[in-house]
C-alpha positions in Angstrom: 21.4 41.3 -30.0 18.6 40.4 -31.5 18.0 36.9 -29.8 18.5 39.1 -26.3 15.4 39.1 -24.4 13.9 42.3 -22.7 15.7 42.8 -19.9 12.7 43.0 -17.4 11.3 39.9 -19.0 14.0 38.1 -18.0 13.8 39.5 -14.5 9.8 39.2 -14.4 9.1 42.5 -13.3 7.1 45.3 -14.9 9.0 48.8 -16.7 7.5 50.9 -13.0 9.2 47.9 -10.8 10.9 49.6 -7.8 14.9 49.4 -7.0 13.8 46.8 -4.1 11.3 44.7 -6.6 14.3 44.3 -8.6 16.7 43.7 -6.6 14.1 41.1 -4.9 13.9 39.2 -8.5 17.6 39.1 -9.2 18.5 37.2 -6.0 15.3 35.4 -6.0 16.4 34.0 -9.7 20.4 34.4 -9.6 19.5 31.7 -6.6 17.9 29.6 -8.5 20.2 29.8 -11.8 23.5 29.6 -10.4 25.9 26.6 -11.6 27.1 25.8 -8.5 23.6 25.2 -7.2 21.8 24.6 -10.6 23.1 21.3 -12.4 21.1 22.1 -15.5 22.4 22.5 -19.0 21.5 25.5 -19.5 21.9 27.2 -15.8 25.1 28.9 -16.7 23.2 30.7 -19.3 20.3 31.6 -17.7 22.6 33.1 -14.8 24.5 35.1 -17.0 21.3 36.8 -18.4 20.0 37.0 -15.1 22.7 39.2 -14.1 23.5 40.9 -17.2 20.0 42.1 -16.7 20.5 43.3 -13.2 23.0 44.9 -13.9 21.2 47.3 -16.4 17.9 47.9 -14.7 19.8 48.1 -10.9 22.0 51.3 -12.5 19.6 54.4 -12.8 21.7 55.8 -16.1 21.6 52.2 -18.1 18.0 51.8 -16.9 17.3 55.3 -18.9 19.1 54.4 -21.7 17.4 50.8 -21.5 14.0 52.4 -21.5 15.0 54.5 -24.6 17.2 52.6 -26.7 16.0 48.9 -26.1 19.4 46.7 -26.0 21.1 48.9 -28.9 21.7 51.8 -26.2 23.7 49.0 -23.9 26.5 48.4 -27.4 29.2 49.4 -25.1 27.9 50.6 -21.6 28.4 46.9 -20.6 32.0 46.8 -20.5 31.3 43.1 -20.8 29.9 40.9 -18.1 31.8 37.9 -17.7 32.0 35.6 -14.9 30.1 36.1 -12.2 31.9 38.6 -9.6 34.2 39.6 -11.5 35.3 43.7 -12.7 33.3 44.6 -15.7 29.7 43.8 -12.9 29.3 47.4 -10.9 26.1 47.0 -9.5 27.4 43.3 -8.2 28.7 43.4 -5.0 26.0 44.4 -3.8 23.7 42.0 -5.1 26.1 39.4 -4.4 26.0 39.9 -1.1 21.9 40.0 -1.3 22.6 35.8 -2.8 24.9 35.4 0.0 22.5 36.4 2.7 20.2 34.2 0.7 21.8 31.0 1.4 23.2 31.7 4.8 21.1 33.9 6.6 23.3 37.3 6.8 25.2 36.3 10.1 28.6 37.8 8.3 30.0 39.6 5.8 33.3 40.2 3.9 35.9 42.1 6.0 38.7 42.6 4.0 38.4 46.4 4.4 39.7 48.2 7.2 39.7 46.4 10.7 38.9 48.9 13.9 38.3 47.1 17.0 35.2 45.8 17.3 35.3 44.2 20.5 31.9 43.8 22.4 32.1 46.2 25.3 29.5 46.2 28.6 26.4 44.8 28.1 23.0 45.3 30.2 21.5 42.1 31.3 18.0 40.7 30.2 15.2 41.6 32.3 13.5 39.3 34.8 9.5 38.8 35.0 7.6 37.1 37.7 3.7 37.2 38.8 2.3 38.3 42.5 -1.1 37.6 43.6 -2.4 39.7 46.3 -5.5 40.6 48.0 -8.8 42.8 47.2 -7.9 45.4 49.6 -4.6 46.1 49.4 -5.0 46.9 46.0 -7.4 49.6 47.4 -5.1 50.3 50.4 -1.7 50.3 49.0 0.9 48.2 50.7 4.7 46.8 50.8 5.7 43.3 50.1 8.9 41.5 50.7 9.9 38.3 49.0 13.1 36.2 48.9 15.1 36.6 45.2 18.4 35.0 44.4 20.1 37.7 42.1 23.5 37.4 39.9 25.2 40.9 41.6 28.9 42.4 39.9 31.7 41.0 42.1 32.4 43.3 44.5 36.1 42.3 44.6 36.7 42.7 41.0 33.7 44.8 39.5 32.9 42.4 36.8 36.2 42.0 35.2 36.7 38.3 36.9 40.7 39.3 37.6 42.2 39.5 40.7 43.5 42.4 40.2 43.8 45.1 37.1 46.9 44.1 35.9 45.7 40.5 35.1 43.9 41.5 32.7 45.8 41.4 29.3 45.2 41.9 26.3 43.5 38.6 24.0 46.5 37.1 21.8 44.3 35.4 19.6 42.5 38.5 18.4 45.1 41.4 19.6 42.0 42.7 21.3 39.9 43.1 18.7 37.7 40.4 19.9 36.9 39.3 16.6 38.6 36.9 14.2 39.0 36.3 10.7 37.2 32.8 9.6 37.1 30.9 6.0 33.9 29.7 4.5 33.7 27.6 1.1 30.3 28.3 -0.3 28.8 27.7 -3.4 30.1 30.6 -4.6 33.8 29.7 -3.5 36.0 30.6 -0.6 34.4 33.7 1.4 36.5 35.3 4.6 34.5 36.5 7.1 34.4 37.5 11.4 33.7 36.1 13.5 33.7 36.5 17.8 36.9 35.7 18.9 36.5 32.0 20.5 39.3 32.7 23.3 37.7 35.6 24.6 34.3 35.6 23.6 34.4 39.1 22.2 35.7 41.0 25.5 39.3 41.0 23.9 41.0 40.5 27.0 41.6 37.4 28.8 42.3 37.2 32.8 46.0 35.7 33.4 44.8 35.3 37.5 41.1 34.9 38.6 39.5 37.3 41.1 39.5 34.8 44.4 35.8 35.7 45.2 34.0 35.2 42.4 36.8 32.7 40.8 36.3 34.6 37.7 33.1 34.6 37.0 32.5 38.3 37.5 29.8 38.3 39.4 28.0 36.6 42.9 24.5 34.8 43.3 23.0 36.5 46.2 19.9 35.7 48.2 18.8 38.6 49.2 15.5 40.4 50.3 13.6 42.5 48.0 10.5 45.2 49.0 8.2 46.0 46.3 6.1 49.1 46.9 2.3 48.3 46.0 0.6 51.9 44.9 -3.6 52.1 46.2 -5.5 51.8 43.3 -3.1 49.1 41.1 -5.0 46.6 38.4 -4.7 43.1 37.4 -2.2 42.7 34.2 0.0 46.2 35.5 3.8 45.3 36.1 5.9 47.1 38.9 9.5 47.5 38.1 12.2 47.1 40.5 15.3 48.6 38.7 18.6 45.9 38.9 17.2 43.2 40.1 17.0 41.3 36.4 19.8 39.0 34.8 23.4 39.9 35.1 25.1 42.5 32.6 28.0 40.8 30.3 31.2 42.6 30.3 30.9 44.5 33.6 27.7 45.4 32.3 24.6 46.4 34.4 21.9 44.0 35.7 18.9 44.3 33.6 15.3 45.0 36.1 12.8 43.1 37.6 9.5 43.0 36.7 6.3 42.0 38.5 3.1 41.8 37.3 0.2 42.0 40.4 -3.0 39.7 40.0 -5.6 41.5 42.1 -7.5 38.6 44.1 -11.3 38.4 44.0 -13.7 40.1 46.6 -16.8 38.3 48.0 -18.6 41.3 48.4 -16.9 44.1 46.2 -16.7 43.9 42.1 -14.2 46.2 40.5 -14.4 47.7 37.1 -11.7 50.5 36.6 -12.6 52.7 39.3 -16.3 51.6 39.7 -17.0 49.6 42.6 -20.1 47.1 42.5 -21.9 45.8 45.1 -25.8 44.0 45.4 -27.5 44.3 49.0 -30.5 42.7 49.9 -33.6 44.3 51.9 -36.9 42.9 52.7 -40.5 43.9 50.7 -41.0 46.1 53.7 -37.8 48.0 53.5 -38.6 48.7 49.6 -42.2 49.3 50.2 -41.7 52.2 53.4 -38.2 53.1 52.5 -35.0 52.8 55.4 -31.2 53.7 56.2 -29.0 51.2 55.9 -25.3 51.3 56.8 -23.5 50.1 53.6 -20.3 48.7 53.3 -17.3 50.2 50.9 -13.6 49.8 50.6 -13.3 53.2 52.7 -15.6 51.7 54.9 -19.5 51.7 55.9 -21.0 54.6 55.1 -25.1 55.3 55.3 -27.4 55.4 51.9 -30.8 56.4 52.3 -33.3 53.8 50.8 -36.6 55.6 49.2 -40.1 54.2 49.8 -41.5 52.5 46.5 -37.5 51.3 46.1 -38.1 48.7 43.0 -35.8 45.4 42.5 -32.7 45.8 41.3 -33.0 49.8 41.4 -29.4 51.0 41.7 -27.9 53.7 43.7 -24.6 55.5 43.5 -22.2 56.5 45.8 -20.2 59.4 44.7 -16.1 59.0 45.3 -16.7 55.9 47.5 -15.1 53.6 45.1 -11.4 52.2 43.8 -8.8 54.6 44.0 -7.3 56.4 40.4 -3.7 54.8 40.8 -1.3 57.7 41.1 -3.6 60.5 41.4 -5.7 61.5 45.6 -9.2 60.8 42.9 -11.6 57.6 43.9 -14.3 56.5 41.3 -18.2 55.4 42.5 -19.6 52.7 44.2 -23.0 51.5 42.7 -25.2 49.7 45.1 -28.1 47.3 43.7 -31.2 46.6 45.8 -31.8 42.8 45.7 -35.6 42.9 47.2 -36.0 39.2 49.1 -39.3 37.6 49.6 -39.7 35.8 52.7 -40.7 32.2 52.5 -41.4 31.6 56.4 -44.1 33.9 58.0 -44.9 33.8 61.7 -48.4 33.4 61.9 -48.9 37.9 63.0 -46.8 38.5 59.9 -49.3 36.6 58.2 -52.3 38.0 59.7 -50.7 41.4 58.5 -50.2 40.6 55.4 -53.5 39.2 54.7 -55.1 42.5 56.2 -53.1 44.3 54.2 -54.4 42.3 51.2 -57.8 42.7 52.1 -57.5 46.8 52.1 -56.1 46.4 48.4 -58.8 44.5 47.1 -60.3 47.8 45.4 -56.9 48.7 44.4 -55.9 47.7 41.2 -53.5 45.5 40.9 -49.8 44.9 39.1 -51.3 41.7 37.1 -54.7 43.8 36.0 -52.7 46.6 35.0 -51.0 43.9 33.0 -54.3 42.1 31.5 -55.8 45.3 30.9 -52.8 46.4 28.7 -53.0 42.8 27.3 -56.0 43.1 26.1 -55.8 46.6 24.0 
């Protein structure tokens, strides 16, 4: 006893370790210690105290006593340890199967007890995704599309089954219908039994005895068929549309899983969408800013009139109340901003440019932009 080191030393965790941090160290080291993997000298013995340790500090009761009595409260609370999975280890089978999922990844486990069926029964099918492009405005509009699809559809003779009739369908022999099988593995740790799906009938637990004639048991038909997809006003880049069945084929006489398709709104020469904001830049001339006009304005709902203020500066911005994208699934429609782009003209007939010089010479006591400018300059 007294060589024995602390239990929790061995497992190199601390006295407030949780249940999981334990049980995390025990398979972590029982890996690492076993014979069968460890060729050491002293593996065997290092296993042993691996487990006699998890033993202890995995049971709540021996824990307590641990914590009070040190090793002197275990005299007799063991029942022994012996060999690896063998009687006297209670809290083992548990952790053995923790090192079992270790080395091979948890895909099965021991099945000696009881044996329902466990058969795998109808199965929906993956879903399908594909990407539609589609203009400006019928993203604003709304619309219906039709495109071609070839789709994996249940047999319409045989619903899926892949018989040609009902009572061709019998019962697997290999499995008795369980549609799992019983399988030997030699590990490490010695032989292990284990299921597995049945390799006759690939889990259904029946097999066909006469295929169905029109879909030569396959279950199902490839179709080429027509599909409409409805396009609601006000839709965005990146948002999918689902169109329910039309995915990859069910297993088992399962359902087809759906179709999604994801809408990539095409650019606008004129119109820029953000959300529900629509922007758009439209130039006018000096002489438009200067004395104000109307101007006929185009939106996605069509032209409508925005009165343009005398004194209008570059780049001023105006907004158009509910003139903008629609809300998808709602009668609401956002703004449209509209930005004045004021264009200088770089030809002038030779009246414009008489006008413009008079015009200049009845300014010439005004102050200027630019003096306004120097004069702040010089402050």
């Amino acid at each position: 006893m007294a060589n024995k080191r602390d239990y929790y030393e061995v497992l190199g965790v601390s006295k407030t370790a949780s249940a999981d941090e334990v049980r995390k160290a025990y398979r972590k080291l029982a890996k690492k210690y076993h014979p069968d993997v460890n060729k050491e000298e002293d593996a065997e013995v290092k296993f042993k105290e691996v487990q006699e340790a998890y033993e202890v500090l995995s049971d709540a009761n021996k824990k307590a006593t641990y914590d009070q009595f040190g090793h002197a409260g275990m005299d007799g609370a063991n029942g022994g340890f012996g060999g690896f999975g063998q009687g006297g280890f209670s809290g083992g089978f548990g952790g053995f199967e923790d090192i079992f999922d270790s080395f091979f990844g948890g895909g099965s486990r021991s099945s000696g007890f009881g044996g329902g069926s466990t058969r795998q029964g109808p199965m929906q099918g993956n879903d399908r995704f594909m990407s539609m492009n589609i203009p400006f405005m019928d993203a604003m509009t709304g619309t219906r599309k039709t495109f071609n699809l070839n789709v994996d559809e249940q047999c319409s003779h045989c619903h899926g089954s892949g018989a040609e009739s009902p009572s061709d369908v019998q019962t697997c022999a290999t499995c008795n219908g369980r549609g799992r099988v019983m399988q030997q593995q030699r590990t490490a740790f010695g032989i292990f039994q284990s299921e597995a799906i049945c390799p006759t009938c690939q889990g259904k637990g029946q097999t066909v005895t006469k295929e169905c004639h029109l879909c030569h048991g396959a279950g199902y038909e490839n179709k080429r068929m027509e599909v409409e997809l409805s396009i609601p006003k006000g839709i965005s880049s990146g948002q999918q549309l689902r169109v329910s069945g039309k995915g990859e084929r069910g297993a088992n006489g399962g359902p087809n899983g759906d179709l999604f398709v994801e809408i990539n709104v095409q650019n606008h020469p004129t119109f820029l969408r953000e959300g529900s904001t629509i922007n758009i830049t439209i130039p006018i001339s000096v002489v438009e800013a200067t004395l104000g006009t109307k101007l006929d304005v185009p939106t996605v709902h069509g032209e409508v009139t925005l009165n343009i203020p005398e004194g209008t500066q570059p780049n001023q911005k105006f907004k158009l109340r509910g003139k903008g994208a629609p809300i998808l699934n709602s009668n609401s429609f956002g703004d449209q901003i509209v930005e004045v782009k004021v264009e200088i003209d770089k030809s002038l007939s030779k009246t414009e440019r008489d006008l413009y010089q008079k015009l200049k010479d009845t300014t010439d006591t005004k102050e200027s932009p630019f003096d306004r400018f120097k004069r702040a300059f010089r402050r």
